[in-house]
FITOR-775511 format. One record per residue: x, y, z of N, C-alpha, C in turn. Coordinates in steps of 0.2 Angstrom, whole numbers. Each point is the difference from the previous one (the first is absolute). Layout:
# FITOR-775511
X  Y  Z  X  Y  Z  X  Y  Z
...
This chain:
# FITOR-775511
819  764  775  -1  4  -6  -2  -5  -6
-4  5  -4  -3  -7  -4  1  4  -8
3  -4  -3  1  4  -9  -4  -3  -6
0  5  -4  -6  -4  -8  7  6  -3
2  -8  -7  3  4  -3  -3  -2  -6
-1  7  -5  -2  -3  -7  7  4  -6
1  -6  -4  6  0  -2  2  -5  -5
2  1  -6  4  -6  -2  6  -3  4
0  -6  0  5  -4  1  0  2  11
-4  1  0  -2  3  6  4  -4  9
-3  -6  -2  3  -5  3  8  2  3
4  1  -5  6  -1  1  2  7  5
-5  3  3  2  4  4  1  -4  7
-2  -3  0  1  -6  8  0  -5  -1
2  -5  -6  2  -5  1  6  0  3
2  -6  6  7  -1  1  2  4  1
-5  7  5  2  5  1  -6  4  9
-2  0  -2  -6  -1  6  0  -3  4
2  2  5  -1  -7  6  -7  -1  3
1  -6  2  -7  -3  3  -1  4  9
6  1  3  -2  3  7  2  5  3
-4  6  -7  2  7  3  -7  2  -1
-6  -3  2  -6  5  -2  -2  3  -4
1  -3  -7  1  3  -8  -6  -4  -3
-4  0  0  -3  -5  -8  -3  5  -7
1  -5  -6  3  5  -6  -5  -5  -6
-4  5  -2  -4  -7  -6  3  6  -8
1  -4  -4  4  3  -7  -5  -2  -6
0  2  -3  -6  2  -8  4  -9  -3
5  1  1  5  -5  -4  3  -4  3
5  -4  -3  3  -4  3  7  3  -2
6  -2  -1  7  5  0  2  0  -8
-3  -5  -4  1  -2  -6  -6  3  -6
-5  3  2  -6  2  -5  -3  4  1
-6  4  -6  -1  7  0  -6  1  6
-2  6  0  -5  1  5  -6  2  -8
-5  0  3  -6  1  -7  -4  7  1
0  5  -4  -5  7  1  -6  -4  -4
-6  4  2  -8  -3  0  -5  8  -1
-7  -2  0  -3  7  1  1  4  -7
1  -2  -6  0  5  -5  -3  4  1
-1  7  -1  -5  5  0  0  3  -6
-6  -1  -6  1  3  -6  0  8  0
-5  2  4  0  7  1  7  3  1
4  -2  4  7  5  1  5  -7  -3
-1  -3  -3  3  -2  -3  7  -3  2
0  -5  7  6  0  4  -5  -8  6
7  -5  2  -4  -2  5  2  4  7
-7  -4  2  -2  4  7  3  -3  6
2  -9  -2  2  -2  7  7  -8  -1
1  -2  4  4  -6  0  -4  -6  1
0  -5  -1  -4  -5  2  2  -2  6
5  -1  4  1  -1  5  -4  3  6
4  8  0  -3  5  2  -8  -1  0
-6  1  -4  -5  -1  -1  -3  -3  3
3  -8  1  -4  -5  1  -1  -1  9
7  2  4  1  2  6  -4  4  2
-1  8  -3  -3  5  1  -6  0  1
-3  -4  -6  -9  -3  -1  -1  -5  6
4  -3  2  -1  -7  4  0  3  9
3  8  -1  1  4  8  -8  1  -2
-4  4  -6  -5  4  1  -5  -4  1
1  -9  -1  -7  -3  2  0  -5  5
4  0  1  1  -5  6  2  2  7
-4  -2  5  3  0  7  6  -1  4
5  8  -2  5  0  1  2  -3  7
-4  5  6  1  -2  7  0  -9  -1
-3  -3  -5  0  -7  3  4  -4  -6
4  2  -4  3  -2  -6  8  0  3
4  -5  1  8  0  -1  2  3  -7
7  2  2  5  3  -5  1  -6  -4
0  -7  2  1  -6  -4  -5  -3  -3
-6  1  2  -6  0  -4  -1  4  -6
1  8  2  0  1  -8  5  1  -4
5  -5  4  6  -1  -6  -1  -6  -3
-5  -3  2  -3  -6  -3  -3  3  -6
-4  5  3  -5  2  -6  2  3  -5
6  5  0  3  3  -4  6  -6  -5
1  -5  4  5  -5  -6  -7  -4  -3
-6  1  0  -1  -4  -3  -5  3  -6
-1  7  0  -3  5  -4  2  2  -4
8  1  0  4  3  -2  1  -6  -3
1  -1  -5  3  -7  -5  4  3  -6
3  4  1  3  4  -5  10  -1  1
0  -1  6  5  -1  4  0  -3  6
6  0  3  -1  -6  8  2  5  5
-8  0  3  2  7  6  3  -6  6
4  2  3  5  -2  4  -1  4  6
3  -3  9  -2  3  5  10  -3  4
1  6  3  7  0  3  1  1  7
4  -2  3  1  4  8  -1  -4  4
-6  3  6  -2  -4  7  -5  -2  -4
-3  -10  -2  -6  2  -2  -3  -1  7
1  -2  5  -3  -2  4  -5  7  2
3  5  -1  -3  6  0  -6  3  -4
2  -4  -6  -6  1  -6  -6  -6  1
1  -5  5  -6  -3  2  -3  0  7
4  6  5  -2  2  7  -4  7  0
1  3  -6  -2  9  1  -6  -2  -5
-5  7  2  -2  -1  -8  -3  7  -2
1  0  -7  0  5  -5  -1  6  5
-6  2  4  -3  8  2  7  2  4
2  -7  1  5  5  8  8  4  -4
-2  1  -7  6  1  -5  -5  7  -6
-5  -4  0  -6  8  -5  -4  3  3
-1  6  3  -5  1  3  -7  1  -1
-4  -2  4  -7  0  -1  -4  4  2
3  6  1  -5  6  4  -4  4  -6
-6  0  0  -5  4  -3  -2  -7  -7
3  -6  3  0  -5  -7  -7  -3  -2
-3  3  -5  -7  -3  -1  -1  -7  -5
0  -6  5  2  -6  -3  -4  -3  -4
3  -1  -6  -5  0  -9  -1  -9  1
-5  -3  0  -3  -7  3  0  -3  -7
2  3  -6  0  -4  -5  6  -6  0
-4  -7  0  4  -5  -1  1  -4  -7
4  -4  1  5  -4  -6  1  5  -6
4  6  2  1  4  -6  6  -5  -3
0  0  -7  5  -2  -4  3  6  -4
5  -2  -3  3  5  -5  -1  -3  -6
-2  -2  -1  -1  -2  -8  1  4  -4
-5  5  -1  -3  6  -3  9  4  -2
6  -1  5  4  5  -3  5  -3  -1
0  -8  2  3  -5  -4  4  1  -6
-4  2  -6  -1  -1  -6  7  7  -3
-1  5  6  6  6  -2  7  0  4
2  -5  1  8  -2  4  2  1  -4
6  3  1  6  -1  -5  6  1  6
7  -3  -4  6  2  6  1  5  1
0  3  5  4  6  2  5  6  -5
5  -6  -3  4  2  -4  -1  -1  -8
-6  1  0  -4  1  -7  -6  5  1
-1  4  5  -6  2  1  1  7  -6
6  1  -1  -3  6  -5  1  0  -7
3  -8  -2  -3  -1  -5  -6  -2  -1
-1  -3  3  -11  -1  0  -4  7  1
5  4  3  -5  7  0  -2  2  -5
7  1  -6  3  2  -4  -7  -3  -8
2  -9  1  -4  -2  -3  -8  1  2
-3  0  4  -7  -1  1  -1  9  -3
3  5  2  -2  6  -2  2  1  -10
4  -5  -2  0  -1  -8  -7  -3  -2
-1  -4  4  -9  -3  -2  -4  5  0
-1  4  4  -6  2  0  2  10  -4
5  1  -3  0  4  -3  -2  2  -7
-2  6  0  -3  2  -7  7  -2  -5
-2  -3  -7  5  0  -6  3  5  -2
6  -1  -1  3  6  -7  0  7  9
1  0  3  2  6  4  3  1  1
5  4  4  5  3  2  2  -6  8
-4  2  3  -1  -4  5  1  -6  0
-2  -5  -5  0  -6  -2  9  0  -4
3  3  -3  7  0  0  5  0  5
-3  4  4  6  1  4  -3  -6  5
-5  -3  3  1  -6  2  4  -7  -2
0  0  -7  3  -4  -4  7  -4  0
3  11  0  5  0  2  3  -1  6
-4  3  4  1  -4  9  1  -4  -1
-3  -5  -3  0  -7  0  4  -4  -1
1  0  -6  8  0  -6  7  1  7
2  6  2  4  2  4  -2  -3  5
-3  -2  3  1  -4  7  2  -8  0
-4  -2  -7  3  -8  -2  6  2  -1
3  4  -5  6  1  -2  4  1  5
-1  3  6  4  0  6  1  -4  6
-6  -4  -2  1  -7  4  4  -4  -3
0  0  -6  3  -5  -3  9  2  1
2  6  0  8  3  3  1  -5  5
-4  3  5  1  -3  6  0  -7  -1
-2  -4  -2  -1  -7  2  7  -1  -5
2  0  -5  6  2  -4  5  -1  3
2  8  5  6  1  3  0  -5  7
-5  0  3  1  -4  5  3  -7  -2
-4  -4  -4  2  -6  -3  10  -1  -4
-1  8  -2  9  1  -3  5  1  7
-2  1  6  1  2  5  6  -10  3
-7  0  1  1  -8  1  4  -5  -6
0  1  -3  3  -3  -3  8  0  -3
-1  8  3  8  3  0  3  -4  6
-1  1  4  0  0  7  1  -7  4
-5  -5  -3  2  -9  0  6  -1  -6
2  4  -5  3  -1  -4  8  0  4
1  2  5  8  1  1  3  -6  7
-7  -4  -1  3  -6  6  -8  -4  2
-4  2  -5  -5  -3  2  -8  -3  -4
6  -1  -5  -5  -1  -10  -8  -5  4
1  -5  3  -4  -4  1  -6  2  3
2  5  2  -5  1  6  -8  5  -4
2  1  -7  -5  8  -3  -7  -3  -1
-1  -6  0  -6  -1  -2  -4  3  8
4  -6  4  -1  2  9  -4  8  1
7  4  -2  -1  6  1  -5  5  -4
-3  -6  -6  -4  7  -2  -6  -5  1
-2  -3  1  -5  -4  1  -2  -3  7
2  0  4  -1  -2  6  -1  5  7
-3  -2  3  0  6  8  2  -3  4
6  1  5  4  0  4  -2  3  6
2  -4  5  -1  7  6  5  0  3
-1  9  -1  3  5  3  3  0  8
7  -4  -1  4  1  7  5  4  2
4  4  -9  4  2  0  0  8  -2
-3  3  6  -4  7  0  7  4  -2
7  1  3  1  7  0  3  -2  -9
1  -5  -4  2  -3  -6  -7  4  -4
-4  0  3  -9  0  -3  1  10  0
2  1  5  -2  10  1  5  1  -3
6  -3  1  6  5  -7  -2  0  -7
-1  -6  -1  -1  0  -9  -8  3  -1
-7  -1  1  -4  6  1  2  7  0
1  1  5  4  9  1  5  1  -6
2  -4  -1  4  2  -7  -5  0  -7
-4  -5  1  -4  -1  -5  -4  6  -1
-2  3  5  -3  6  0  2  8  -2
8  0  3  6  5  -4  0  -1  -8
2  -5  0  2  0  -8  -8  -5  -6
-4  -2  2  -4  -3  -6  -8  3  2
-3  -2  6  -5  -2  0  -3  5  5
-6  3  1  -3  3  4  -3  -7  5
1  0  8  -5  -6  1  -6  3  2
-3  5  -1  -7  0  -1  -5  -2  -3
4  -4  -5  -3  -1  -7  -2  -7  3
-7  -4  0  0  -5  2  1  -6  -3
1  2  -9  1  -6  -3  8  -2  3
4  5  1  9  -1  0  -1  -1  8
-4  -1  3  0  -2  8  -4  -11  0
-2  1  -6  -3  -5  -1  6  -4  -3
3  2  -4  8  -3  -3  6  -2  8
1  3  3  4  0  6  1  -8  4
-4  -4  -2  1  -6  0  8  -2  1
-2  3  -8  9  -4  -4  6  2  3
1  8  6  2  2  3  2  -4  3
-5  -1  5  2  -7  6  3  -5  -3
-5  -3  -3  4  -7  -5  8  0  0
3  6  -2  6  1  -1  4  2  6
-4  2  3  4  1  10  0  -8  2
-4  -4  -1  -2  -7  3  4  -4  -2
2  0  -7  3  -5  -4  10  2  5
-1  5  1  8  1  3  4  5  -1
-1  3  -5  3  6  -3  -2  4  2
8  3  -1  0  6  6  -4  8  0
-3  3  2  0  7  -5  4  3  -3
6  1  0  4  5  -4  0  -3  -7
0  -7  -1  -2  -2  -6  -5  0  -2
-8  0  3  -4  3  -5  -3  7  -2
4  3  6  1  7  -3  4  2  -5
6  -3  0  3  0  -6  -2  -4  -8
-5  -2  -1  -5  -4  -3  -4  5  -4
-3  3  6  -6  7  -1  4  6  -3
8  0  1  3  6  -2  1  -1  -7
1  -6  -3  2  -2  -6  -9  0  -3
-6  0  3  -5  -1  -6  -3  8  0
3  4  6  -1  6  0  5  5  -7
6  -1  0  5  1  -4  -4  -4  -7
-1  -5  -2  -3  -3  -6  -7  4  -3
-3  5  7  -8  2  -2  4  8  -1
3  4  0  4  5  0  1  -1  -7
5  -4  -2  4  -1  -7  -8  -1  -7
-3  -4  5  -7  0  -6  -4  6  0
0  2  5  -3  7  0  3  8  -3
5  1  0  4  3  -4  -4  5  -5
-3  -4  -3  -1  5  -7  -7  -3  -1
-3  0  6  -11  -1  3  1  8  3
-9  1  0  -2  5  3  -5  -4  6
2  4  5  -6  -2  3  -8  -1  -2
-1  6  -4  -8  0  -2  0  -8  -3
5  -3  -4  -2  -6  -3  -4  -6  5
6  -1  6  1  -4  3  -6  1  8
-1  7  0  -4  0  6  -5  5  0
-3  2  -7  -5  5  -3  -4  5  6
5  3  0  0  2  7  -7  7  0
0  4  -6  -4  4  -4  -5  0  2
-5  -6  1  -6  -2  2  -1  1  8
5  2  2  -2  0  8  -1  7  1
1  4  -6  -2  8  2  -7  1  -2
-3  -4  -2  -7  2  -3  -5  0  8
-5  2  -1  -3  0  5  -6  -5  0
-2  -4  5  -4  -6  -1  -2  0  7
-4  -7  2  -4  -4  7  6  3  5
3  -2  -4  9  -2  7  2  5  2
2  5  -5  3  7  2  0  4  -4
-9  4  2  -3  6  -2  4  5  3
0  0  6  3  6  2  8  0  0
4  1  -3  9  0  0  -1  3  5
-2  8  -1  1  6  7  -4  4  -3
-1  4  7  -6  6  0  4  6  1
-4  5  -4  6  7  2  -7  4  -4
0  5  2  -5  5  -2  5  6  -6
-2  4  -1  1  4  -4  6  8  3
-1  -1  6  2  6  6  7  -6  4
2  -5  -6  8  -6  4  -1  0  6
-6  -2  3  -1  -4  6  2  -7  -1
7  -3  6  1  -4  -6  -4  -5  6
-3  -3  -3  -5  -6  6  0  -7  -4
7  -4  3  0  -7  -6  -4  -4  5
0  -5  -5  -1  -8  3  6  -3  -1
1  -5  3  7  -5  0  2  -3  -7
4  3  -3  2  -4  -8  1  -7  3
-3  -3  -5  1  -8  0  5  -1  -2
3  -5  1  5  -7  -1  0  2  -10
-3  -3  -3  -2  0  -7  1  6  -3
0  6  3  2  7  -3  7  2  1
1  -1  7  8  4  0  3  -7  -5
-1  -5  -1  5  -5  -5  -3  3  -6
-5  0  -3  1  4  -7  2  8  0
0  2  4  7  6  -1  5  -2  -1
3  -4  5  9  0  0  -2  -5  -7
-4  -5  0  2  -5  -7  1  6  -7
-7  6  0  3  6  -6  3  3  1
6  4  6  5  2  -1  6  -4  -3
0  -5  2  6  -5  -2  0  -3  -7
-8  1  -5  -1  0  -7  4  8  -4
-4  3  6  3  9  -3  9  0  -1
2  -2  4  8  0  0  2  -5  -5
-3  -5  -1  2  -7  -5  -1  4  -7
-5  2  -2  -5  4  -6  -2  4  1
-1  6  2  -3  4  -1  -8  -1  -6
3  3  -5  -4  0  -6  -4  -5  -1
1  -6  1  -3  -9  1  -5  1  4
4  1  6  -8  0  5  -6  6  0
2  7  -1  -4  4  -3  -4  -2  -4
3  -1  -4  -6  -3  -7  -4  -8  3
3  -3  1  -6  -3  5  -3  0  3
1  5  5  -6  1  4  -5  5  -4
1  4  -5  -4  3  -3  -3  -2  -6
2  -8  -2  -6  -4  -1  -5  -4  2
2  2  7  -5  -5  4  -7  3  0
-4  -1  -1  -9  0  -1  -1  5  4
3  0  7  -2  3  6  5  5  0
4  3  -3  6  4  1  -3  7  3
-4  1  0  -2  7  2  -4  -1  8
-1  -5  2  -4  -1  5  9  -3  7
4  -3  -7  8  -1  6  2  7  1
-1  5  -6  5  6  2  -3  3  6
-7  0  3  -4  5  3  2  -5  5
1  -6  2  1  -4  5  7  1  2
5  1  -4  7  3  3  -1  7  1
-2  4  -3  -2  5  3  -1  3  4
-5  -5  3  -3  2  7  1  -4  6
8  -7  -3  4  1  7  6  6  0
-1  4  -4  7  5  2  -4  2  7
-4  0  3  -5  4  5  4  -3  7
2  -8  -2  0  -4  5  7  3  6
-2  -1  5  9  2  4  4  -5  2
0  -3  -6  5  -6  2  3  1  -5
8  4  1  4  1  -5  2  -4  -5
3  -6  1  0  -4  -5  -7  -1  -7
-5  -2  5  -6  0  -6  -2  6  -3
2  6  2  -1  8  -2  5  1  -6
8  -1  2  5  0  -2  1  -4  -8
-4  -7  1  0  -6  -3  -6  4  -7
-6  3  1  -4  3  -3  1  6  -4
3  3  2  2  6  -2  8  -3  -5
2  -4  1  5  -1  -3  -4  -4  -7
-5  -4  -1  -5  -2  -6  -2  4  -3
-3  4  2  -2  7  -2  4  4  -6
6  4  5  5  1  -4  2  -3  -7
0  -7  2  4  -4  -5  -6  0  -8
-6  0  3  -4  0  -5  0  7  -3
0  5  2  -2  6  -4  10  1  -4
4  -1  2  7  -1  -2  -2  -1  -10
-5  -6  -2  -2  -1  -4  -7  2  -4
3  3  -5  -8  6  -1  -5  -5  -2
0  -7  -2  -8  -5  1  -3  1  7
6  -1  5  -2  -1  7  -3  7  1
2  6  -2  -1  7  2  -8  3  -5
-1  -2  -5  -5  2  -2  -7  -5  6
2  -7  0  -2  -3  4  -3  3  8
6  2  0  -1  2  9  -3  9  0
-1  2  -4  -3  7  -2  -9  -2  0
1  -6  -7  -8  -1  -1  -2  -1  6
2  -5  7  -6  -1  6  2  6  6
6  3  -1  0  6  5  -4  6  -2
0  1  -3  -4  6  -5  -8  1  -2
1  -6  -3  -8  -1  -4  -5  -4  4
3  -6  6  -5  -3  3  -1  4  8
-2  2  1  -1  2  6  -5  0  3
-1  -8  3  -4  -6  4  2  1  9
-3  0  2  1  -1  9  6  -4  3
0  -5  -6  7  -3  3  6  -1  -3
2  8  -3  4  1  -5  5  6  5
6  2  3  3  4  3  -1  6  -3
4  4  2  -1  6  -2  10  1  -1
2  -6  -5  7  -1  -2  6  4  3
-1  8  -3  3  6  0  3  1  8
-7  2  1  0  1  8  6  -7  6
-3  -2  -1  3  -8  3  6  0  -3
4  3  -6  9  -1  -2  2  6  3
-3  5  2  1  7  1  2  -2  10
-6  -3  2  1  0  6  7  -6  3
-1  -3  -5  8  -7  2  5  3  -2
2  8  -3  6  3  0  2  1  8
-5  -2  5  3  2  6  0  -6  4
-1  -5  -2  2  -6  2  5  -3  5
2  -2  4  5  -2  4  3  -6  -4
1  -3  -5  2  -3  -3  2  3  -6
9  -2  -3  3  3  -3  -3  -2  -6
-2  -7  -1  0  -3  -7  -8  0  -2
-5  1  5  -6  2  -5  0  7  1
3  4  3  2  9  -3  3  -1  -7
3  -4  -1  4  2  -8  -5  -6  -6
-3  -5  2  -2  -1  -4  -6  5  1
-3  4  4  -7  3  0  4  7  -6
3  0  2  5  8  -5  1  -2  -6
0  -6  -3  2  -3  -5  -5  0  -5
-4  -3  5  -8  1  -5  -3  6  -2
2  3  6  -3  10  -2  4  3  -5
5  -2  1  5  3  -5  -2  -2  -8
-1  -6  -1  -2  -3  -6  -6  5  -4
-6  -2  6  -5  3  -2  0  9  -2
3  5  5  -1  6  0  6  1  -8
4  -4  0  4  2  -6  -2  -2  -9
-4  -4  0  -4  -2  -5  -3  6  -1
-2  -4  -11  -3  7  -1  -6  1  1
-4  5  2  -5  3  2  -6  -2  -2
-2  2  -8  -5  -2  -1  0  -8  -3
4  -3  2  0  -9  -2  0  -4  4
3  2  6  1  -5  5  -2  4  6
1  5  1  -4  2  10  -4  5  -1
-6  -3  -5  -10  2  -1  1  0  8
-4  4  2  -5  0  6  4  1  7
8  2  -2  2  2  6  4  8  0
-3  3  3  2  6  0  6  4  4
């Protein structure tokens, strides 16, 4: 078996861990300590296309004579292209210089491209870490936008909120450690936040992780996977997990007491992930006859619902008026709108409960009349129909906020507030 891993900190999948005499050999982006690097910017879609690791592997299969190239030859080729990081090679290597490449990719229908000494140079220049690749997206699409737009705001803001969010995480983890060497192990923090240890003390390493994951941190996130270091540091130094979890429980408990009388929208502007853009044009598809035909809600949407229902409950009146000074307020209401379509109870239930809350407030309700009433665009719902047919909903609680919202509406008065519904 022969593996290509591209990955931060990549290595650490088989260091000191992969044996040399089980038929295994394994070459990694990285080494166990440092990032892997995205490459290939592509201005048109505005995203990179590739890893450099990957890439340089890939390129070096399509021009070189695999049937006569070892697995160890082009791990020659790939640590020495890749200069971004330390590609690294694990397992049997004796198998990495007995086999070669074809007998692992296959060759069938292979039309072999005879272009020699390709370099990478050319995309050299667009590396960035892995776990920055969407602040450079972020940034590079701030460069080349028109001034003074809407567009160029809400990038801003991205931006703002993502440095602001990394900068949490580097914070808590750092308060983490410090609580945590504080109770038998003061000497060791500088260790613990500054140094990379290797990981011997795994089931120490998966308890406090998994916790970390319950109570602070998403680890999808790769900057907070890029922090996890100090994790290990703190399993290495000796300590046990029940103390660094109880470390986490106290900075968890200190971000609660601060957050108290915060709104989401301050902290994680969540508003802007309903606008429609590159990323996510389509929330969901539903025609006029509530066919309901979704695409999968993102990650970034079901969390800006629950982050607005949990404003609504804080404030009510606070968050409403917020959101209907956002620039875009008329384009978020038609984006929650048209996940009430969605059949995923929660995000239906979650939507219909925003809804409600806004028209509760006649700002919000003259607001939510002008784009159901007056605009009627292709990708504007047909409101009425879609609260009328979630009275029959299999779920209790977006039945009653769908009822809540019709109720509002049909009992307002007539010629001020429910123009155009008859």
């Amino acid at each position: 078996m022969v593996i290509y891993i591209e990955a931060c900190e990549s290595g650490s999948m088989f260091e000191n861990i992969l044996l040399n005499n089980i038929n295994i050999y394994a070459t990694t982006a990285s080494n166990a300590e440092e990032s892997s690097y995205a490459c290939y910017f592509d201005e048109k879609r505005q995203t990179y296309l590739g890893d450099l690791y990957s890439v340089v592997w890939m390129e070096d299969s399509d021009v070189e004579k695999i049937n006569q190239e070892s697995l160890y030859q082009q791990y020659l080729i790939a640590k020495r292209k890749t200069n971004t990081s330390h590609v690294m090679q694990y397992g049997d290597l004796i198998l990495g210089k007995t086999h070669n490449v074809s007998e692992f990719q296959s060759t069938e229908n292979f039309q072999h491209n005879f272009i020699q000494n390709y370099d990478n140079n050319i995309f050299q220049y667009d590396v960035v870490p892995s776990e920055s690749v969407l602040l450079s997206i972020i940034a590079r699409r701030l460069a080349n936008i028109e001034e003074n737009s809407i567009d160029k705001e809400n990038l801003e803001r991205q931006l703002a909120q993502l440095i602001h969010e990394r900068a949490i995480i580097t914070n808590n983890m750092q308060k983490i450690a410090s609580i945590a060497v504080s109770m038998n192990r003061g000497d060791y923090l500088e260790t613990v936040i500054e140094k990379r240890l290797k990981l011997t003390e795994h089931d120490c390493y998966i308890s406090v992780t998994q916790y970390i994951q319950e109570k602070c941190f998403d680890l999808q996130n790769e900057f907070v996977l890029n922090k996890l270091y100090i994790m290990v540091n703190l399993c290495e130094i000796g300590l046990d997990d029940l103390i660094i979890n109880q470390a986490i429980d106290q900075i968890q408990m200190m971000n609660i007491d601060n957050n108290n009388n915060k709104f989401y929208f301050e902290t994680k502007n969540y508003f802007i992930r309903f606008v429609p853009n590159e990323d996510n044009l389509d929330i969901i598809n539903g025609d006029d006859k509530l066919n309901l035909i979704i695409n999968p809600i993102s990650r970034n949407i079901r969390h800006a619902l629950e982050y607005c229902v949990n404003d609504l409950r804080h404030d009510r009146d606070k968050t409403i008026e917020r959101l209907l000074n956002e620039k875009t307020a008329n384009d978020i209401l038609r984006s929650i709108a048209q996940l009430l379509l969605s059949n995923d109870d929660r995000v239906c239930g979650n939507s219909a409960y925003i809804l409600g809350s806004a028209v509760e407030l006649e700002a919000g309700l003259k607001q939510f009349l002008t784009v159901f009433s007056t605009d009627r665009t292709s990708n504007t719902v047909d409101i009425i129909r879609v609260l009328c047919h979630l009275l029959k909903h299999s779920d209790s609680e977006c039945v009653l906020n769908a009822a809540g919202t019709l109720g509002t509406i049909v009992y307002c008065d007539v010629d001020d507030r429910a123009r155009g519904y008859e």
